[in-house]
N, C-alpha and C positions, 0 to 999 in steps of 0.2 A: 168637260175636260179641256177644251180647245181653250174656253176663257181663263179657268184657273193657269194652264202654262204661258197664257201671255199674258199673268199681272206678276209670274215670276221674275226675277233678274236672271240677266244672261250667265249661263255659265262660263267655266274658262272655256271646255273647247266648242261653244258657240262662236265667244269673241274670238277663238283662235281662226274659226272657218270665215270669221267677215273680214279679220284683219288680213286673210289668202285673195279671198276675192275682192278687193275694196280696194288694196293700198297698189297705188303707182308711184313709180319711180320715176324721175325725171330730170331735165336739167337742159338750160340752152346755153350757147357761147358767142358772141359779138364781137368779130375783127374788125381792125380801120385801120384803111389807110387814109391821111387826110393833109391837108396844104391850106394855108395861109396867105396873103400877098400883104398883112397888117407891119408897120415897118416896130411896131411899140411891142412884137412879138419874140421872144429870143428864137425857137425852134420856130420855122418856117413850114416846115414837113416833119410826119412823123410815122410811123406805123406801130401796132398793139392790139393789144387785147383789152374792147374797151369794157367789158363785161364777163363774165363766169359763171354761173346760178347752178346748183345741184338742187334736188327738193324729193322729198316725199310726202304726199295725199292720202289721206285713210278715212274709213267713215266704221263706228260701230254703233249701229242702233240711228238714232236722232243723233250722234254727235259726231260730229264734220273736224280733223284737224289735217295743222297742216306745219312742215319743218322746210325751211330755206336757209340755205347756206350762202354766203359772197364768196366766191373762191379765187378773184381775180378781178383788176380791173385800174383803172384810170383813178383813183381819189383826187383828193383836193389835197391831203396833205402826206406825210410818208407814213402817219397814227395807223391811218385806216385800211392800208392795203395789207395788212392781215384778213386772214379769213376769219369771218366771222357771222352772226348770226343775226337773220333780218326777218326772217316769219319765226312765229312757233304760237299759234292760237289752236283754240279748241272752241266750237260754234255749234250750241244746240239751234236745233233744223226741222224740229219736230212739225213746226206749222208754217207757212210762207207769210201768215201774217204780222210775226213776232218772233223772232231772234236775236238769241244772245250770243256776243262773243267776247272773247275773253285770252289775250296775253298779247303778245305784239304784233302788229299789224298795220297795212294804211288806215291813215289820217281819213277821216268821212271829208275830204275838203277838195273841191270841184272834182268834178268829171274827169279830168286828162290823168290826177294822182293816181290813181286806183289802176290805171289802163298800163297792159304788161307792153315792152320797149317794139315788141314784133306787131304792133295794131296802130302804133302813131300816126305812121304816116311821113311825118317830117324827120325822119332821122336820130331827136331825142330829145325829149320834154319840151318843151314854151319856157322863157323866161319868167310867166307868170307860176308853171309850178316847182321851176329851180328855185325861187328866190322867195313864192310868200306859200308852201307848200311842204317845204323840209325836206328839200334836197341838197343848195348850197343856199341855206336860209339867211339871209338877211338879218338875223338878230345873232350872227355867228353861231349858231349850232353847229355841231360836227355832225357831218356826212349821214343821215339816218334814210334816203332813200323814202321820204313821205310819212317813214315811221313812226310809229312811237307804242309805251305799253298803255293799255286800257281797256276798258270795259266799254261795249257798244252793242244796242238796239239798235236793230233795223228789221223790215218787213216791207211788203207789197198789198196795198190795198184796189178794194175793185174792181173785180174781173169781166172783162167786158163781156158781153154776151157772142160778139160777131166772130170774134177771133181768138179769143180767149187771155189776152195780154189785161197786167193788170194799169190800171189806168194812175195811181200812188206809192210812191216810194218814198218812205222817210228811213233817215239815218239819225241817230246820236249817240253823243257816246264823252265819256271820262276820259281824260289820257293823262302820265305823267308829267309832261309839257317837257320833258330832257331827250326827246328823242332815243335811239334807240340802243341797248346795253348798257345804260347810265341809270344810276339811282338818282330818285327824288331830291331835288336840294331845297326845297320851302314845301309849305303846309299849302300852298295855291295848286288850283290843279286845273288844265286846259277843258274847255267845253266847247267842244264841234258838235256842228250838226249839220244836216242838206234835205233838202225835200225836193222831189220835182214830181210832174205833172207830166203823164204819157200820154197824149190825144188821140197818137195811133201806133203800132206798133211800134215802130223803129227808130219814135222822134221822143226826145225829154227834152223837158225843159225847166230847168233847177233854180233854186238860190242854195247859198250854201253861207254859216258865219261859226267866227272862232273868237272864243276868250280866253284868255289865258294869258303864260310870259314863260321866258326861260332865263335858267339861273348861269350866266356865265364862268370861266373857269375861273376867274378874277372877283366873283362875288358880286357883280354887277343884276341887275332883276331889267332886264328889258320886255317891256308889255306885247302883248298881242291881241289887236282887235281888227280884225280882220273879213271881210266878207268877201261874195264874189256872188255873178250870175250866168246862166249858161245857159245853151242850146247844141243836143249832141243828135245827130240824124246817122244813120247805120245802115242804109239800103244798101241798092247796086251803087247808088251815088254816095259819096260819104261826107260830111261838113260836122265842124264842131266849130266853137266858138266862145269867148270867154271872157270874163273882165274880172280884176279881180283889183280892193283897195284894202292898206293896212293904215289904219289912221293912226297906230304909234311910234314912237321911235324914231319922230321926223318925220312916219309918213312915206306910203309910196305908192304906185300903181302900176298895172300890166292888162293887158290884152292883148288874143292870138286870134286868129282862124286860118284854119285848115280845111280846106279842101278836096275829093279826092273823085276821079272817075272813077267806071263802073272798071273791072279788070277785064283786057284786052290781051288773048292768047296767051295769058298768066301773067302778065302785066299790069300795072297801075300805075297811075299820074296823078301828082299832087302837086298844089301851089300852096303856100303860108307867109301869113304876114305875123308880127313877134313883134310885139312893144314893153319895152321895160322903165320905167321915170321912178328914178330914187327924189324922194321930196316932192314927186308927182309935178315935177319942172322940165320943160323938154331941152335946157339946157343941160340934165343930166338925161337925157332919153337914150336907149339903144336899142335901133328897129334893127330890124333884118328881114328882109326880100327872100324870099325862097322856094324852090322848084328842087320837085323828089322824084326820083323814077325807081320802082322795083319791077324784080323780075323775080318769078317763084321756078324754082328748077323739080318742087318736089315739094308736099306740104312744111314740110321740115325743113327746107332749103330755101333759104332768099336772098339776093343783092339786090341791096338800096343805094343811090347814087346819089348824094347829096349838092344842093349848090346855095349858099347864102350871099347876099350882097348885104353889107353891113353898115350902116352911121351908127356912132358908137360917139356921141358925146365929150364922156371921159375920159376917152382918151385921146394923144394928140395926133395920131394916123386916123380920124375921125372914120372912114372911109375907104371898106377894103374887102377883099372878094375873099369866100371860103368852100373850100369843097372838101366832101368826104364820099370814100368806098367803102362800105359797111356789108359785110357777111354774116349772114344768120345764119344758124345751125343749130336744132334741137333736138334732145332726147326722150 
């Protein structure tokens, strides 16, 4: 009896009793205030809402999805600052050594992409995955947040005996290469993938490469061949680190690290260094120096205190100090 009712399909108010207990609602908000001393900057100081996110989580059976909404925030241009839609996958889960997922989602492309804006550490992304990751990308893609639609494998192999972490992780996956709410514009389609290698719990250590190109609004086809390597540690200490080259398009490169102490009375201290080289020239270079401080009032509640010191190449204030107040708050 036990077996025949589990090779039947769920009924409705089976699925109705897992979508009661299963699905969370949620959503975080990101204030700034933030100052400049760059003289090639028009606003010097500013305050906003550099982020907004609503979301809901559900699981029925083996299938995991998931809906996120932008409801606010800082874009690049005035297109984007509608509300609009950045997750909506659906991800069978049945086994940890092989899953599929399916509609829009991050990019499999390094370590820092995938990690949500409250775990950085430095205040908000590396220029390495603003610019060759699909945030303010480098081949002009509009605004997609790492996004894009496709199809992707990923699972966990080998499970250690001592601790039980597994010791392989590969990702790949299809994507439309247009980023995210945009249809297909060519018959090419992007090919990401990452592996990395866990020795011990808390430490990976990845490569990660991309093929593909995107179709600009002008009908331009710019390539994407792109790789990167990594090293992301998770204990009471925290360090990631990264490099990452795009050999098309002219060409460019970046590398970050971040580092972070262990939390101190709900405290934590980080430093990062940020390198970005368009044409992989350090006459186009822009580093940035940097020193983070948080402070957690509540697990939901955090101020992060940002400070960069800037050489900046391309521009002609080469050389210029930045700070930001950032307020987390989640639901």
């Amino acid at each position: 009896m036990l077996v025949v009712m589990a090779a039947m399909p769920l009924s409705a108010q089976s699925i109705g009793e897992q979508l009661k207990q299963n699905t969370t609602f949620g959503g975080y908000v990101i204030g700034r205030v933030n100052g400049t001393t760059c003289k090639d900057t028009d606003v010097k100081a500013d305050m906003g809402v550099r982020l907004a996110r609503a979301y809901v989580d559900t699981k029925i059976g083996d299938f995991a999805m998931k809906l996120q909404l932008h409801l606010s925030g800082s874009p690049l241009n005035k297109k984007e600052n509608a509300i609009r839609l950045v997750d909506a996958w659906v991800e069978w889960q049945h086994w940890k050594e092989f899953r599929v997922k399916f509609g829009q989602f991050k990019r499999c492309f390094t370590f820092e992409n995938p990690m949500h804006p409250w775990l950085l550490g430095e205040g908000t992304y590396a220029q390495l995955t603003d610019r060759l990751a699909g945030y303010n990308d480098r081949t002009g893609e509009h605004a997609s947040n790492g996004r894009d639609f496709g199809l992707q494998f990923q699972g966990d192999l080998f499970t250690s005996r001592r601790d039980g972490h597994r010791w392989l992780h590969y990702m790949a996956g299809v994507y439309t290469g247009q980023g995210i709410n945009h249809a297909d514009k060519n018959t090419m389609k992007d090919f990401i993938g990452g592996l990395w290698l866990m020795p011990i719990k808390d430490l990976q250590i990845g490569a990660f490469g991309w093929y593909g190109d995107y179709v600009r609004d002008d009908g331009t086809t710019v390539d994407r061949r792109r790789y990167s390597f990594g090293i992301n540690y998770t204990g009471d200490w925290t360090a990631r680190a990264e490099y990452a080259v795009d050999q098309a398009a002219g060409k460019a490169d970046a590398w970050y690290l971040v580092a972070g102490t262990p939390s101190w009375h709900r405290a934590k201290f980080f430093v990062h260094y940020d390198v970005y080289r368009e044409g992989r020239s350090w006459d186009n270079a822009h580093s940035i120096y940097g020193a983070s401080a948080q402070y957690h009032f509540h697990p939901n509640l955090m101020l992060q205190l940002n400070y960069g010191f800037h050489v900046n190449k391309t521009m002609e204030d080469e050389r210029y100090h930045a700070v930001d107040l950032q307020c987390y708050w989640r639901f």
